[in-house]
PyMOL Python script that loads the backbone (N, CA, C, O; Angstrom):
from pymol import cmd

cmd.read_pdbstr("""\
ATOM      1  N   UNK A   1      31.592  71.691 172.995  1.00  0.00           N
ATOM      2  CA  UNK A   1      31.595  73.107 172.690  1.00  0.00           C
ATOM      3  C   UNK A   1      30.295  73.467 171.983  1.00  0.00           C
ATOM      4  O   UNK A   1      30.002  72.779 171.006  1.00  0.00           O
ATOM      5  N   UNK A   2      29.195  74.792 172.468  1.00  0.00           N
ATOM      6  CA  UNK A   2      28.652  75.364 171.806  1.00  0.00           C
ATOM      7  C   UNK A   2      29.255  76.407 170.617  1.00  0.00           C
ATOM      8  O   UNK A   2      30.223  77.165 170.666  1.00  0.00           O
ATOM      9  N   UNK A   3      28.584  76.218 169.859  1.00  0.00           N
ATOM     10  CA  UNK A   3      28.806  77.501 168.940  1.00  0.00           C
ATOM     11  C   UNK A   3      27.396  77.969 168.056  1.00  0.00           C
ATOM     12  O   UNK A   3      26.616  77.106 167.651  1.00  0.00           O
ATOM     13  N   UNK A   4      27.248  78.912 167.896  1.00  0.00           N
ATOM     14  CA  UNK A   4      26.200  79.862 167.148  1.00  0.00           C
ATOM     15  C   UNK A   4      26.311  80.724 166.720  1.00  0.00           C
ATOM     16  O   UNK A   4      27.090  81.431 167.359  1.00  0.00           O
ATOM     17  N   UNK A   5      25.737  81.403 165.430  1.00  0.00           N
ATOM     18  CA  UNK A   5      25.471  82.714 165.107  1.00  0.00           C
ATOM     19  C   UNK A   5      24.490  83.339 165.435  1.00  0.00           C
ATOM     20  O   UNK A   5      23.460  82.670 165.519  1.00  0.00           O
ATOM     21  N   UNK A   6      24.384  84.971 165.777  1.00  0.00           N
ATOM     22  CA  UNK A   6      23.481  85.061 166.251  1.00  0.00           C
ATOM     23  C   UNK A   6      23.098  86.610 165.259  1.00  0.00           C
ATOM     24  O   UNK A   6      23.830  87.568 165.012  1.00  0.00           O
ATOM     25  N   UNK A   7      21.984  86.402 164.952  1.00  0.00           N
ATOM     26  CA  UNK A   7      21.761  87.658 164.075  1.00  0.00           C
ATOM     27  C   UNK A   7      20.866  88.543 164.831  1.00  0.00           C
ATOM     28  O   UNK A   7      20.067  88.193 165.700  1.00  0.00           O
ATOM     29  N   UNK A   8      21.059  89.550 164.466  1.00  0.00           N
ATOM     30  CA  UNK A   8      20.564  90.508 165.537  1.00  0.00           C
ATOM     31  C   UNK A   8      20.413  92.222 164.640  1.00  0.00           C
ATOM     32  O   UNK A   8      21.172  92.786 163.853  1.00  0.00           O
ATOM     33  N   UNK A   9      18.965  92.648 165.275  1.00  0.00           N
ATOM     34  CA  UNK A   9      18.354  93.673 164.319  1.00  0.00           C
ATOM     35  C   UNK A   9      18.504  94.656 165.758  1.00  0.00           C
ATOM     36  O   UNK A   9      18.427  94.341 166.946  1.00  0.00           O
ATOM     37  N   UNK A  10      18.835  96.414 164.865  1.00  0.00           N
ATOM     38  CA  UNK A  10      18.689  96.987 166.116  1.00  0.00           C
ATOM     39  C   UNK A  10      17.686  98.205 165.530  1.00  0.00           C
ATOM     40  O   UNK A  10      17.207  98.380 164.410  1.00  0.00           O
ATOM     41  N   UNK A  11      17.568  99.062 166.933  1.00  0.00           N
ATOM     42  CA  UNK A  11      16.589 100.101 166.696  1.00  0.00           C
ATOM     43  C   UNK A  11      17.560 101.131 165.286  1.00  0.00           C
ATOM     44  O   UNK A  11      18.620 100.700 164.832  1.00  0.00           O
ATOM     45  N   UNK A  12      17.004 102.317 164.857  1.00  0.00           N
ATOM     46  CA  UNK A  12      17.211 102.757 163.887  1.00  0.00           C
ATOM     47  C   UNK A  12      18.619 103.527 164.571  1.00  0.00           C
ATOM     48  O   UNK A  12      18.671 103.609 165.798  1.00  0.00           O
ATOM     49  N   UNK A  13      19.373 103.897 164.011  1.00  0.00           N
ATOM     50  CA  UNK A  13      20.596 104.701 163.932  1.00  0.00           C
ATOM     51  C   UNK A  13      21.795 103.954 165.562  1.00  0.00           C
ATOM     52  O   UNK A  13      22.754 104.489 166.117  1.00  0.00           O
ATOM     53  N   UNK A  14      21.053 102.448 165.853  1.00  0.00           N
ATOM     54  CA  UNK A  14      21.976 102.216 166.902  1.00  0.00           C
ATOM     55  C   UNK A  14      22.544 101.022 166.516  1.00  0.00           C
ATOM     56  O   UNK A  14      22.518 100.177 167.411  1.00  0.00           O
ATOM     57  N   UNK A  15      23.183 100.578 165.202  1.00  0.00           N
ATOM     58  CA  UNK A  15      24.043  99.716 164.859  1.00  0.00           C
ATOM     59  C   UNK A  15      24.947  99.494 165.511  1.00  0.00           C
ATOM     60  O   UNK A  15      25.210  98.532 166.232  1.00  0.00           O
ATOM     61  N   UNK A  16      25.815 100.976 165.134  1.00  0.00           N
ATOM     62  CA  UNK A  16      27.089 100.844 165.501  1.00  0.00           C
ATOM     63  C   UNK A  16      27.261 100.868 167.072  1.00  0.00           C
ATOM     64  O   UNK A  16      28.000  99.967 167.467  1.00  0.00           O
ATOM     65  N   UNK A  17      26.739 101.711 168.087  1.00  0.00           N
ATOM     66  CA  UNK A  17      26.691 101.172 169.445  1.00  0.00           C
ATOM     67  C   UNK A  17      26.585  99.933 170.168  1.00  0.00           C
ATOM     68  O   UNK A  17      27.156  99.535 171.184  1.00  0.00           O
ATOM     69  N   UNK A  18      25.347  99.190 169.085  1.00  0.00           N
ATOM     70  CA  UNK A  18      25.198  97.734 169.612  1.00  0.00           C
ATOM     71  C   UNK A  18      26.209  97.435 169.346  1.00  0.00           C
ATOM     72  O   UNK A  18      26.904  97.651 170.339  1.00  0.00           O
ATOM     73  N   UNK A  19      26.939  96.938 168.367  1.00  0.00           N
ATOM     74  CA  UNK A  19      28.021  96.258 167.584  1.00  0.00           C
ATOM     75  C   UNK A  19      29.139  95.938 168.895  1.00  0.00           C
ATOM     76  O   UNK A  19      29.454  94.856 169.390  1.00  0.00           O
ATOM     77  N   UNK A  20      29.602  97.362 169.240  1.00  0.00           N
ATOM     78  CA  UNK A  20      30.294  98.098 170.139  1.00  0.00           C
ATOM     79  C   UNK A  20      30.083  96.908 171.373  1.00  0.00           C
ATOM     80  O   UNK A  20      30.896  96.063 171.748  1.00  0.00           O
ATOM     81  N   UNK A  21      29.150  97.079 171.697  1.00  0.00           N
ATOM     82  CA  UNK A  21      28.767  96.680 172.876  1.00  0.00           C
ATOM     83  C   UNK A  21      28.523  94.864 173.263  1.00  0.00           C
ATOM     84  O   UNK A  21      28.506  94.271 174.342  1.00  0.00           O
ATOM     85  N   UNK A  22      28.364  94.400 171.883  1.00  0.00           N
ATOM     86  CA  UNK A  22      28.483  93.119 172.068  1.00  0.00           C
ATOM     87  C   UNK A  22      29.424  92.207 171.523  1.00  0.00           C
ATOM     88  O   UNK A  22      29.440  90.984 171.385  1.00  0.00           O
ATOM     89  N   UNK A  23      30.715  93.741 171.074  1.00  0.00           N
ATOM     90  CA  UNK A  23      32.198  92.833 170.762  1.00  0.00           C
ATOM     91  C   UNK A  23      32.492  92.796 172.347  1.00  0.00           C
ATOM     92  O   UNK A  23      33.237  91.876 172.684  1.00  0.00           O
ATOM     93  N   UNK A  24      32.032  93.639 173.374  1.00  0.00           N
ATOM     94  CA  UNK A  24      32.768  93.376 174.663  1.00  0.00           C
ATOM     95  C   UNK A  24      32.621  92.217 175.388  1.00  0.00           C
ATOM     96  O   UNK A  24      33.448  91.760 176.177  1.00  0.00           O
ATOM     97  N   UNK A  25      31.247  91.623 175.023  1.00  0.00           N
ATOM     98  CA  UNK A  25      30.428  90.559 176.000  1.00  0.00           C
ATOM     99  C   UNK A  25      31.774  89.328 175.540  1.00  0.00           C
ATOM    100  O   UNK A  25      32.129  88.954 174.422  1.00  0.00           O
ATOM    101  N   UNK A  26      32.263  88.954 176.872  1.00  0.00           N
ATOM    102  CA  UNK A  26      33.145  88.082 176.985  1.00  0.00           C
ATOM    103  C   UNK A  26      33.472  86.847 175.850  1.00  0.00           C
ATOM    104  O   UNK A  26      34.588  86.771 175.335  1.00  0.00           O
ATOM    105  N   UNK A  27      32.386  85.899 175.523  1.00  0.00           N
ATOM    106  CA  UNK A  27      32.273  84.494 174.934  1.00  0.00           C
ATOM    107  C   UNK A  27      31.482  85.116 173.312  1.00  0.00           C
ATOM    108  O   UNK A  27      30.866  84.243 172.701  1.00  0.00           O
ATOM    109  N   UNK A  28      31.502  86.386 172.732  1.00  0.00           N
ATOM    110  CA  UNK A  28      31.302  86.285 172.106  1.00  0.00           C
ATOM    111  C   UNK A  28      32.703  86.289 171.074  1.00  0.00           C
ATOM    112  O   UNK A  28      33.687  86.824 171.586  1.00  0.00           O
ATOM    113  N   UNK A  29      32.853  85.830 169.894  1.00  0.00           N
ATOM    114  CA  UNK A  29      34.102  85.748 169.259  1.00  0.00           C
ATOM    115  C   UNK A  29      34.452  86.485 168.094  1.00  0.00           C
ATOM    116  O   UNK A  29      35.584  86.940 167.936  1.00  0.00           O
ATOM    117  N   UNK A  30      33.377  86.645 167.134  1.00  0.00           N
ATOM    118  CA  UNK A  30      33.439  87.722 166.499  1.00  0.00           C
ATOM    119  C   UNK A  30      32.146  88.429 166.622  1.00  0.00           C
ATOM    120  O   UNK A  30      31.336  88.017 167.453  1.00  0.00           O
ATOM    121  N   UNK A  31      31.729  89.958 165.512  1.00  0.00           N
ATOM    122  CA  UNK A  31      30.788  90.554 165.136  1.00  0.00           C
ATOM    123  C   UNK A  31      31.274  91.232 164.200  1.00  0.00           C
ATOM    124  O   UNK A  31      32.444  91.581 164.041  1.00  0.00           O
ATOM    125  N   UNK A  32      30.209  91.460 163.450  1.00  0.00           N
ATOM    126  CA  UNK A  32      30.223  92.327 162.344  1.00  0.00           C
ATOM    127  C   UNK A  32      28.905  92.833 161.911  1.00  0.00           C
ATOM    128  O   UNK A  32      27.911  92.126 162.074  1.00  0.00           O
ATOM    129  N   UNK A  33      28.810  94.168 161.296  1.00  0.00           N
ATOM    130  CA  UNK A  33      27.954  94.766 160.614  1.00  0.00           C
ATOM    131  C   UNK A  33      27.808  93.858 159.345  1.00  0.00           C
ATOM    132  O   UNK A  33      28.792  93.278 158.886  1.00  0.00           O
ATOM    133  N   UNK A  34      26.167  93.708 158.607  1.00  0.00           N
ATOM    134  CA  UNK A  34      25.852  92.840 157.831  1.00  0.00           C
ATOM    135  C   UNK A  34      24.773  93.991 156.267  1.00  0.00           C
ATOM    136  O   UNK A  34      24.211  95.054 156.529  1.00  0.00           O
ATOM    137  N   UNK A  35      24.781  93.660 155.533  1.00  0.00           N
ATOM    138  CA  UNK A  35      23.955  94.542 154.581  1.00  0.00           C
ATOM    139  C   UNK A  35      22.932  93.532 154.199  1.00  0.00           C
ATOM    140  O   UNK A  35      23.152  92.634 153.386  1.00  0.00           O
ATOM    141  N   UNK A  36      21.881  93.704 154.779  1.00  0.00           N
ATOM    142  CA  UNK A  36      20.122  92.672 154.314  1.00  0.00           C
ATOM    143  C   UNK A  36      19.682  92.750 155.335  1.00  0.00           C
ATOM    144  O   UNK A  36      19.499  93.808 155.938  1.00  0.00           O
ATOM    145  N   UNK A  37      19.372  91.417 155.813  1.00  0.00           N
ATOM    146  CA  UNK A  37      17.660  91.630 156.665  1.00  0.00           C
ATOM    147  C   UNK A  37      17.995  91.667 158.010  1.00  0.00           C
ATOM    148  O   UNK A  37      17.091  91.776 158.839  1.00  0.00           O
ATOM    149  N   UNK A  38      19.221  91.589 158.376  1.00  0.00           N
ATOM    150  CA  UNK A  38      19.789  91.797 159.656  1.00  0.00           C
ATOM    151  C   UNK A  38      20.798  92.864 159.827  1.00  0.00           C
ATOM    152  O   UNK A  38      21.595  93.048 158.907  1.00  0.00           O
ATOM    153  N   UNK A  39      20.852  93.499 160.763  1.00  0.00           N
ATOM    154  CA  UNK A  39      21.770  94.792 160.886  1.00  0.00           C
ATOM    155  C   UNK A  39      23.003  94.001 161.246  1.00  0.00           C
ATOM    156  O   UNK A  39      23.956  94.686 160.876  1.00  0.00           O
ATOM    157  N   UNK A  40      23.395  92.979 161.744  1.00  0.00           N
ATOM    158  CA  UNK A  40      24.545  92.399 162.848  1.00  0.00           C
ATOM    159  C   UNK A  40      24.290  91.591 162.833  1.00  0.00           C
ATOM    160  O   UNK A  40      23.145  91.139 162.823  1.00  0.00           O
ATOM    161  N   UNK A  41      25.724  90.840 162.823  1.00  0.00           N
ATOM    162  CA  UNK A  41      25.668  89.135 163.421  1.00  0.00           C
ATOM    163  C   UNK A  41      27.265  88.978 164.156  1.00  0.00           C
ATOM    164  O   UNK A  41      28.362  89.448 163.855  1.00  0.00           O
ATOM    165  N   UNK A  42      26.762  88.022 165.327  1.00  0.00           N
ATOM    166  CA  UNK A  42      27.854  87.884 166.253  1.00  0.00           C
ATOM    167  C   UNK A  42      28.164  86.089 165.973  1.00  0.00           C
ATOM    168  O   UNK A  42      27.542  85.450 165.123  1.00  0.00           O
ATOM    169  N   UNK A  43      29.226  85.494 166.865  1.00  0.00           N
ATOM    170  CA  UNK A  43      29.262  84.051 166.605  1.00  0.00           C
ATOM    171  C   UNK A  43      29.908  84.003 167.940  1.00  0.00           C
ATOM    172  O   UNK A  43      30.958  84.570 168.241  1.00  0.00           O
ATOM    173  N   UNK A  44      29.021  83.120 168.857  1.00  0.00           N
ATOM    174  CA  UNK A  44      29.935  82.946 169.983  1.00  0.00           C
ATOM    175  C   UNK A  44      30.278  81.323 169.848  1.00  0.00           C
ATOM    176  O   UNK A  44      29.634  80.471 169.235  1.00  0.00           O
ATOM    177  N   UNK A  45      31.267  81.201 170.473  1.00  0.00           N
ATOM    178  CA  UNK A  45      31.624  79.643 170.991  1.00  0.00           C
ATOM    179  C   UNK A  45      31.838  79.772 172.883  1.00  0.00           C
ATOM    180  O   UNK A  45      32.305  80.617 173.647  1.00  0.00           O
ATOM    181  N   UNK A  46      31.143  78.301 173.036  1.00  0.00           N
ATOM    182  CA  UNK A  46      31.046  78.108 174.586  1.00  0.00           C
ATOM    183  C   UNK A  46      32.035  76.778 175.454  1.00  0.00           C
ATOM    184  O   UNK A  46      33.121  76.470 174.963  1.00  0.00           O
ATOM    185  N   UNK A  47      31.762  76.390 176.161  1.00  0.00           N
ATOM    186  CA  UNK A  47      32.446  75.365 176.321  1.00  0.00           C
ATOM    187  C   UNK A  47      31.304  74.277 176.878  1.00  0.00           C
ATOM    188  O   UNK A  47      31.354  73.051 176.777  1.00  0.00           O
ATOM    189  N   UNK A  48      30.050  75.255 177.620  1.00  0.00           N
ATOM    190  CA  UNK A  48      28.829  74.509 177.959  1.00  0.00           C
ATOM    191  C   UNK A  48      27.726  75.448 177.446  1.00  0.00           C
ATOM    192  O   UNK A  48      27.685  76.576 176.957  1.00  0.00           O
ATOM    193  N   UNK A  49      26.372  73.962 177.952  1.00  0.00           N
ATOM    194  CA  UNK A  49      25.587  75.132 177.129  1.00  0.00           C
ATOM    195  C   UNK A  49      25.078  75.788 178.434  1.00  0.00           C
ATOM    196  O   UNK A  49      24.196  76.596 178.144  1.00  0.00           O
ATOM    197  N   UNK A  50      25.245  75.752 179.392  1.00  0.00           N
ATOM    198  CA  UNK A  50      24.825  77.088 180.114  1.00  0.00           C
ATOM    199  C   UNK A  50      25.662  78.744 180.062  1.00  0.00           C
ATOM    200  O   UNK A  50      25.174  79.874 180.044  1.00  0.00           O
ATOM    201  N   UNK A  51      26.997  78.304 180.050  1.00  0.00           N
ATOM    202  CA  UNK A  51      27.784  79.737 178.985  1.00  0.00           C
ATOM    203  C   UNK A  51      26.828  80.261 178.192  1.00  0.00           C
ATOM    204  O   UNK A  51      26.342  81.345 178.515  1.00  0.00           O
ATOM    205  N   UNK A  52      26.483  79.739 177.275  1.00  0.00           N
ATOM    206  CA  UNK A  52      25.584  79.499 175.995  1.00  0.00           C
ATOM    207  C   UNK A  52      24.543  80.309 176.112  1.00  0.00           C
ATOM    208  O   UNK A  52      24.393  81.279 175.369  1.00  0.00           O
ATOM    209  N   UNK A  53      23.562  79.930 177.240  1.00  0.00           N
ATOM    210  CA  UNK A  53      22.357  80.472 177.436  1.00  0.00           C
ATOM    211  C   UNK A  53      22.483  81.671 178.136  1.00  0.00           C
ATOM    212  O   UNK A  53      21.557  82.478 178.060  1.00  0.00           O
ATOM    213  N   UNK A  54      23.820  82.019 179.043  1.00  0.00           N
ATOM    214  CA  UNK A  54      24.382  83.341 179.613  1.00  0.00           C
ATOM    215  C   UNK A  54      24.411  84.490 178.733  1.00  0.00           C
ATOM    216  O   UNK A  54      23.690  85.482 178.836  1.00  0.00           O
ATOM    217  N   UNK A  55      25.394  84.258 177.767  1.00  0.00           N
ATOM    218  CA  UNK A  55      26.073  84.730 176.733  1.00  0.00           C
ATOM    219  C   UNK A  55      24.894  85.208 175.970  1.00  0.00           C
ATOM    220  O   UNK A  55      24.911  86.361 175.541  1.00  0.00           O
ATOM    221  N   UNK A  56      23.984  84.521 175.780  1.00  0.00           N
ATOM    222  CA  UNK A  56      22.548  84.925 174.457  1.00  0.00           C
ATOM    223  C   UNK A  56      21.963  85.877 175.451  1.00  0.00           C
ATOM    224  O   UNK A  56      21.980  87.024 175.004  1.00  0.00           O
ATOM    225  N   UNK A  57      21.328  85.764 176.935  1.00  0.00           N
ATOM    226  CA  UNK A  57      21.212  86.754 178.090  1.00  0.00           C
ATOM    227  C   UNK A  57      21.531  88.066 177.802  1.00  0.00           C
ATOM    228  O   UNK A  57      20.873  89.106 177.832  1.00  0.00           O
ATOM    229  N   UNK A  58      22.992  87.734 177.436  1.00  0.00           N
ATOM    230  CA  UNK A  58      24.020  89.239 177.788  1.00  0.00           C
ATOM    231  C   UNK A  58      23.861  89.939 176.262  1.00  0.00           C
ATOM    232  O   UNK A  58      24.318  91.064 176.061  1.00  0.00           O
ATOM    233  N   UNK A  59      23.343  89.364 175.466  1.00  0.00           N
ATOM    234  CA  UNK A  59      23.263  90.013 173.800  1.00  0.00           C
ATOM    235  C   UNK A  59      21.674  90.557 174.121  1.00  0.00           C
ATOM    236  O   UNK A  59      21.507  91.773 174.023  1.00  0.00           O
ATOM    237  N   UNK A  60      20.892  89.995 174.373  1.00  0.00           N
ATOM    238  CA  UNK A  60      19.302  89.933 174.403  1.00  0.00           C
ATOM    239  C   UNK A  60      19.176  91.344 175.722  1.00  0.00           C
ATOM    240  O   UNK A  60      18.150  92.020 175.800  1.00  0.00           O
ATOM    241  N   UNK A  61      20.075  91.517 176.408  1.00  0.00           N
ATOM    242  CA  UNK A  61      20.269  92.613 177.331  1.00  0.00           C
ATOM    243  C   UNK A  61      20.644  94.028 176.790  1.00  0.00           C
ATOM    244  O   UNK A  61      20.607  95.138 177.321  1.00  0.00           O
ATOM    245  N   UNK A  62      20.919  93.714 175.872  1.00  0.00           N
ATOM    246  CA  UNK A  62      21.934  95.365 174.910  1.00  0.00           C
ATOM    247  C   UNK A  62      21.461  96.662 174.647  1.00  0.00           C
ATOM    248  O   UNK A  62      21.365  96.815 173.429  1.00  0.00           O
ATOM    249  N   UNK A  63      21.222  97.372 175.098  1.00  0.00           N
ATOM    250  CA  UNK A  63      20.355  98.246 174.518  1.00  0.00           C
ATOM    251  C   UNK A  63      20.224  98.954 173.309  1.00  0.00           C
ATOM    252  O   UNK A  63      21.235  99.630 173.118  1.00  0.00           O
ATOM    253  N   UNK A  64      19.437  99.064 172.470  1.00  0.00           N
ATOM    254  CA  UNK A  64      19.170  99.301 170.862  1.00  0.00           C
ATOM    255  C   UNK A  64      18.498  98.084 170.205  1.00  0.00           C
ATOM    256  O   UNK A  64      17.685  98.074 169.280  1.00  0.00           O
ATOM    257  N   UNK A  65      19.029  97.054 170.902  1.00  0.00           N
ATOM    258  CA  UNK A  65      18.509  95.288 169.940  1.00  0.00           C
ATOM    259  C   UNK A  65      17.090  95.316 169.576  1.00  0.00           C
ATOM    260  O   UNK A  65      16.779  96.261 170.301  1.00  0.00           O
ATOM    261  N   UNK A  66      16.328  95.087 169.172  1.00  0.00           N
ATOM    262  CA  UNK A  66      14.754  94.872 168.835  1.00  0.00           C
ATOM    263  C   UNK A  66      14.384  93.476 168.379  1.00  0.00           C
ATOM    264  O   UNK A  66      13.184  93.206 168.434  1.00  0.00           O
ATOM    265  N   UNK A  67      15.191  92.568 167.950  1.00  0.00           N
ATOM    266  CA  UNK A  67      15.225  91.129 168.148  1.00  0.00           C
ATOM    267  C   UNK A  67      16.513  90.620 167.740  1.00  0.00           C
ATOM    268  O   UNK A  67      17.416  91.204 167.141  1.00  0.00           O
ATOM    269  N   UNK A  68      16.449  89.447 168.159  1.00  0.00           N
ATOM    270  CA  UNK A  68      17.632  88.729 167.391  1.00  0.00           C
ATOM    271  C   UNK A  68      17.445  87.188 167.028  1.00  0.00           C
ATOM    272  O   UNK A  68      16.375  86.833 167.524  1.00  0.00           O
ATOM    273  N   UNK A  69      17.973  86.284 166.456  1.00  0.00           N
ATOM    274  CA  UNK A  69      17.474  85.124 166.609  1.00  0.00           C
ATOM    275  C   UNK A  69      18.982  84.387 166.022  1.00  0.00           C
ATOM    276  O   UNK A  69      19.846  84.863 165.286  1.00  0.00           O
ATOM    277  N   UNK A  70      18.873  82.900 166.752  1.00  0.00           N
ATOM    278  CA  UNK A  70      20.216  82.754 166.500  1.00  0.00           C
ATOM    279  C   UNK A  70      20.148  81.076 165.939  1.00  0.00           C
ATOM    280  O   UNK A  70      19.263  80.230 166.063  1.00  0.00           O
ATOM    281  N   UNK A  71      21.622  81.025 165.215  1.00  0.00           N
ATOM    282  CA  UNK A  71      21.514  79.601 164.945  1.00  0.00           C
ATOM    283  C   UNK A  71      22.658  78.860 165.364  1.00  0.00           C
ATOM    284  O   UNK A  71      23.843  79.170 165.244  1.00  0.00           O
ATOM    285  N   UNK A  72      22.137  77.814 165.884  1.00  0.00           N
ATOM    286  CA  UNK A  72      23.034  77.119 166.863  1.00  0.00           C
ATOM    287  C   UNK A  72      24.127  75.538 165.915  1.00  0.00           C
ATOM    288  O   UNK A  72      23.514  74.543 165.528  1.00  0.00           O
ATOM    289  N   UNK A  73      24.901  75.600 165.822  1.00  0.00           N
ATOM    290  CA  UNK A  73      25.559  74.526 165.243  1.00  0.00           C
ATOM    291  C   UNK A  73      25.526  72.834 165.937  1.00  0.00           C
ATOM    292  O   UNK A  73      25.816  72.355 167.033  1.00  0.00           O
ATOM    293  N   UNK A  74      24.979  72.261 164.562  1.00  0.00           N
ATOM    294  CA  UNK A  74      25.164  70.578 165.205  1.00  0.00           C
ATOM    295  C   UNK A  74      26.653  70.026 165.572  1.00  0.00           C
ATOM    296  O   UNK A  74      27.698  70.261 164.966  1.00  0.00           O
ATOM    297  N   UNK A  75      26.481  69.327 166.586  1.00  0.00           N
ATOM    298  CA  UNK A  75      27.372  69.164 167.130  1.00  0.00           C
ATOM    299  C   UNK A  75      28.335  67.586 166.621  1.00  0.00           C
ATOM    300  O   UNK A  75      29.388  67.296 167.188  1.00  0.00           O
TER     301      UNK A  75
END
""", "prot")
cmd.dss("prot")
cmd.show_as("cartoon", "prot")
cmd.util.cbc("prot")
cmd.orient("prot")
């Protein structure tokens, strides 16, 4: 199993849309709004890591995001 957090900054006044939009993306498991240097952080779990690299795809696709960067758990 993969798992990661993935923190993620968006353009100005589109938090809450992103948020929205990447509780839908299938393999992600939670999200939440964050207060500091990141607007959002999601945590997906996978079962492979190509899910994995899909799933980061489908966040990195969102519209509003302006970066994100994620941290991946040892296994």
């Amino acid at each position: 199993m993969t798992m990661a957090f993935v923190m993620i900054n968006t353009l100005s006044d589109q938090t809450e849309p992103v948020l929205e939009k990447v509780k839908e993306i299938k393999l992600v498991k939670e999200a939440h709004m964050l207060d500091g240097d990141y607007n959002l952080i999601a945590v997906i779990k996978t079962e492979t890591e190509a899910d994995f690299l899909l799933t980061l795809g489908h966040i990195r696709k969102v519209k509003g995001i302006s970066s994100i960067i994620f941290l991946e758990t040892m296994k």
